[in-house]
C-alpha positions as CSV (number, residue, x, y, z in Angstrom):
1,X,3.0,40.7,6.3
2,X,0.6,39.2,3.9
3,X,-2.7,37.3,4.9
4,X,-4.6,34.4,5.1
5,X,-8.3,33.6,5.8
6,X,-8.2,29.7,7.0
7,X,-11.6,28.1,6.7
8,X,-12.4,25.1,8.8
9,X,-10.4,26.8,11.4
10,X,-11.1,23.9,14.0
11,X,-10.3,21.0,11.1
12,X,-7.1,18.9,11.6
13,X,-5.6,20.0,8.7
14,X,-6.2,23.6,9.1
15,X,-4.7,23.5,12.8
16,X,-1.5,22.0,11.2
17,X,-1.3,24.5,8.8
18,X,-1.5,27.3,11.3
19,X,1.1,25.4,13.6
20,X,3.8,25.1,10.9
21,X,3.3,28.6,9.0
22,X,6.2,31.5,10.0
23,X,5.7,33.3,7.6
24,X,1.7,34.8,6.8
25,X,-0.6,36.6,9.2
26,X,-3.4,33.5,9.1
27,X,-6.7,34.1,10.5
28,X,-7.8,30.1,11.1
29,X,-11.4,30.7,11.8
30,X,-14.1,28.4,13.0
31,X,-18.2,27.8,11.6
32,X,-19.2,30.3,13.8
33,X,-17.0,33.2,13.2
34,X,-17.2,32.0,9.4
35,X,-20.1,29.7,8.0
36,X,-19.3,29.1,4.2
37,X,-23.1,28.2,3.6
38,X,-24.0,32.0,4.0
39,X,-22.7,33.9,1.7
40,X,-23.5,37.6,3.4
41,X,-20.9,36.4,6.1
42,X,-18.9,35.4,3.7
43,X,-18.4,38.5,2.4
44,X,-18.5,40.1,6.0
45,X,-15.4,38.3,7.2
46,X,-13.3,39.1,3.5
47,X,-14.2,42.3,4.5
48,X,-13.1,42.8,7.9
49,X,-9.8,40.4,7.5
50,X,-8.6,42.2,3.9
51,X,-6.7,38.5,2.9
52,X,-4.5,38.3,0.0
53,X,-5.3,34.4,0.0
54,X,-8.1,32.4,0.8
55,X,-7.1,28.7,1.8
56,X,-10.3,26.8,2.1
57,X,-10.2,23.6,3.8
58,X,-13.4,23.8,5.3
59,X,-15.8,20.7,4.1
60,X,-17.6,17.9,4.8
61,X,-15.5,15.1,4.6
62,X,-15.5,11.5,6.6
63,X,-17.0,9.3,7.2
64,X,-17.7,9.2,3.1
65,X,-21.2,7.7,4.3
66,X,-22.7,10.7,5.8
67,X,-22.8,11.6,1.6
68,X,-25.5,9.3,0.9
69,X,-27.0,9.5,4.5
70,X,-27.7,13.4,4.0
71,X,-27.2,14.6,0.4
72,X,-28.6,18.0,1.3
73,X,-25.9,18.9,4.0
74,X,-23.3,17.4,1.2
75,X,-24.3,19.9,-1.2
76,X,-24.6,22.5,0.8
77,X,-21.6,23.4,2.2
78,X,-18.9,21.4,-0.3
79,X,-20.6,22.6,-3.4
80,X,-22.9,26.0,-2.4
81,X,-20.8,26.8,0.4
82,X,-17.5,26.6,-1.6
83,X,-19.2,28.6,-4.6
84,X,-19.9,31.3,-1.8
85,X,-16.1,31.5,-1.0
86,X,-15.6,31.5,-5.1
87,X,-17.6,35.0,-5.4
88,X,-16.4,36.1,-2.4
89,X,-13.1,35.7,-3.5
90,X,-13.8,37.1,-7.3
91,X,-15.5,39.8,-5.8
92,X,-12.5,40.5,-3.5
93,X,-9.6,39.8,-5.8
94,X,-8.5,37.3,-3.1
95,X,-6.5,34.1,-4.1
96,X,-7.8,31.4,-3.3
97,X,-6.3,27.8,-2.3
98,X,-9.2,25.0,-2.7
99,X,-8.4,22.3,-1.0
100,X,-10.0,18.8,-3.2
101,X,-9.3,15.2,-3.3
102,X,-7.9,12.3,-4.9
103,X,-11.6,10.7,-4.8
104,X,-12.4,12.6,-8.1
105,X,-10.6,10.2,-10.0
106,X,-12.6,6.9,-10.9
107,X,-10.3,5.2,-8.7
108,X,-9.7,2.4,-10.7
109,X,-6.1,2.3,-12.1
110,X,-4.2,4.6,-10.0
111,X,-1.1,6.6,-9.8
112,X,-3.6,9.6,-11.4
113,X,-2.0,12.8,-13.4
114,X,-3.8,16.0,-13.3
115,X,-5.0,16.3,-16.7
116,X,-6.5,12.9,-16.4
117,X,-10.1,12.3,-16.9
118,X,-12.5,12.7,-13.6
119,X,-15.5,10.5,-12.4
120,X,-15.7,10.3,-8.3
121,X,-16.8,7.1,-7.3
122,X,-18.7,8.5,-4.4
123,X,-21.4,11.3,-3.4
124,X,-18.1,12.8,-1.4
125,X,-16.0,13.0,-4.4
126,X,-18.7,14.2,-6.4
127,X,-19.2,17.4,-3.9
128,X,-15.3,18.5,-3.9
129,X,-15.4,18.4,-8.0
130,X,-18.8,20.4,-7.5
131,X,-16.8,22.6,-5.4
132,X,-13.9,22.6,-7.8
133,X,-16.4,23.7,-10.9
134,X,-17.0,26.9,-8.7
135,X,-13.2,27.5,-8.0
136,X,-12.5,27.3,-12.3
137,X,-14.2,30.2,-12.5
138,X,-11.6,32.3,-11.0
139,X,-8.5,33.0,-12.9
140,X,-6.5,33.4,-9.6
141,X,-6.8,30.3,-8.0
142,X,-5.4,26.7,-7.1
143,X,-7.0,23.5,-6.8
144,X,-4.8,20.9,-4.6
145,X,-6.1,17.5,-5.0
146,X,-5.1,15.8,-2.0
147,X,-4.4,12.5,-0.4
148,X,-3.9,13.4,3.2
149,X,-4.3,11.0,6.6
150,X,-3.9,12.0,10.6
151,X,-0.4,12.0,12.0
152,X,-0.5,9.6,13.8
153,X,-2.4,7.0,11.9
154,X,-5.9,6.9,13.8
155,X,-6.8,3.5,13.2
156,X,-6.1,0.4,14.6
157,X,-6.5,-1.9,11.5
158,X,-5.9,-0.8,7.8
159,X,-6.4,-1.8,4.5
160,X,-4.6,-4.5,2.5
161,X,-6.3,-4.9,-0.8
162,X,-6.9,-0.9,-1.6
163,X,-3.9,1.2,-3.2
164,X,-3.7,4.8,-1.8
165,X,-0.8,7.6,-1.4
166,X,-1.4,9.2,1.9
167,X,0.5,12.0,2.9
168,X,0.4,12.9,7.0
169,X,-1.2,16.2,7.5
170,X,1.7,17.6,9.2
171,X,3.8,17.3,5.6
172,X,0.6,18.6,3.9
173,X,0.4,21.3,5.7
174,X,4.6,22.5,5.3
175,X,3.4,21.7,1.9
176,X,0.3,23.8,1.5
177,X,2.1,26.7,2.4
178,X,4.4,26.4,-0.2
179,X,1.7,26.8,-2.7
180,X,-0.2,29.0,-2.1
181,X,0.9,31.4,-4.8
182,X,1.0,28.9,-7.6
183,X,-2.2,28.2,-10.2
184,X,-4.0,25.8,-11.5
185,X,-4.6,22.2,-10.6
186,X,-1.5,20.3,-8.2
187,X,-1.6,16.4,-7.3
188,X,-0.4,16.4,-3.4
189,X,0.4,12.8,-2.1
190,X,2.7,10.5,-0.7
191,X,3.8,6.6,-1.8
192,X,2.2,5.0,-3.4
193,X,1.2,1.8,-1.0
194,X,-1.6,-0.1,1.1
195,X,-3.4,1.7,3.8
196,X,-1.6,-1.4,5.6
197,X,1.8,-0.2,4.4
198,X,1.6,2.7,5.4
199,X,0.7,2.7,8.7
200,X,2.8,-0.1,9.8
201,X,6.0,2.1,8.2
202,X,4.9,5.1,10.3
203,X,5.5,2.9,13.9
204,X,6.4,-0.5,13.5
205,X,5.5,-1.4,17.3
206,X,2.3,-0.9,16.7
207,X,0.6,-3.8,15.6
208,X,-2.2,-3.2,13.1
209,X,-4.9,-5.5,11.9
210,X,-5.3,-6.4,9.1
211,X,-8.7,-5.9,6.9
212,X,-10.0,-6.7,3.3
213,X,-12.1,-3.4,1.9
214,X,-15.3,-5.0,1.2
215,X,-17.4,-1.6,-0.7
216,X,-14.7,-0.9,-3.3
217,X,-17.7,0.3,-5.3
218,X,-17.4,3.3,-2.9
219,X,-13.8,3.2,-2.2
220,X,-12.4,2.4,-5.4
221,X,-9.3,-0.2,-6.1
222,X,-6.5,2.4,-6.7
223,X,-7.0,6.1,-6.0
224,X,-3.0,6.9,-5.6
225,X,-1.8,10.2,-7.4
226,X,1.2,10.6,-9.2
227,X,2.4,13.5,-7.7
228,X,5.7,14.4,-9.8
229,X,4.5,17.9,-10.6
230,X,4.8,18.8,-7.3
231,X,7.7,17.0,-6.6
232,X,9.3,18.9,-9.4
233,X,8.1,22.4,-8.0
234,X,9.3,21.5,-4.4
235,X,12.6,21.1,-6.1
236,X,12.8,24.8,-6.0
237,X,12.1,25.2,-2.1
């Protein structure tokens, strides 16, 4: 049975992916067992675990604020700490599954191909494409870009004027695992809609308030992905 090395073993998305897989040995393992901002453990826990694939998910994510609150922390374990896992992984011959965001587009137009330009619009998107700089380096590897929400949507109000394409983190995860030994760089998201949209769609009795995003200049207007490459490769699942 081949393996996995899941960092962020504690995250939402990571505990999803362990709960759907049936078919890898995954080792879904927490900050302490593996801290991606010290690269001697790093290479400790490759090591000991021998994984044929490396899917990080492990990163300082929301709230987007915390960026600008404490650059430092930002840096260190989206950018250093995911170079760490890069030269662990070269070092290793390990594959590795990098787990991004739709926030390194400029987030102005929308519906966002893979080959299209990049320029986050916040000090978050900015430290998954410094992560993603690391993860070019190694020729065996995949970048997903995704656009991924809690199942069941954790808010009670949501957006009505900002265009997204959230995907619950249950079908990421079924996803995720799909992937994991394709290449290069893969749009993953849902339709494209509202915030409000979606969540009202998930449960209709659940009645959600409605908001106005006020700091689009750290939100963006449109940050939705067109996803049809992987819609074409799922195709073959």
């Amino acid at each position: 049975m081949r393996r996995i090395i899941l960092s962020g073993g504690e995250g939402e998305l990571a505990k999803k992916i362990f709960f759907f897989n049936k078919k890898y040995k995954i080792y879904a393992l927490n900050k302490k067992t593996l801290d991606i901002t010290n690269y001697k453990n790093v290479i400790k826990v490759i090591k000991k675990f021998k994984p044929n694939y490396f899917i990080h998910t492990a990163a300082l994510s929301s709230p987007m604020t915390q960026h600008e609150k404490d650059p430092i922390e930002s840096i260190n374990v989206n950018i250093i700490g995911t170079s760490n896992v890069v030269k662990a992984c070269y070092l290793s011959k390990t594959k590795l599954i990098y787990i991004s965001t739709n926030f390194v587009y400029p987030g102005k137009k929308g519906n966002y191909k893979e080959a299209e330009s990049l320029n986050p619009i916040n000090l978050y998107g900015w430290s998954k494409l410094g992560g993603e700089c690391a993860v070019k380096f190694l020729k065996d590897s995949l970048i997903i870009r995704a656009c991924i929400t809690k199942k069941p949507f954790p808010h009670k109000y949501a957006f009505t004027n900002y265009v997204t394409s959230f995907l619950s983190n249950d079908d990421a995860a079924k996803i995720i695992l799909k992937l994991v030994n394709k290449k290069g760089i893969i749009n993953m998201g849902g339709k494209i809609q509202t915030p409000y949209e979606y969540a009202i769609k998930e449960n209709k009795n659940i009645l959600r308030k409605k908001i106005s995003l006020k700091q689009k200049k750290k939100m963006g207007y449109d940050t939705s992905l067109d996803s049809s490459n992987l819609k074409n490769i799922l195709k073959n699942f």
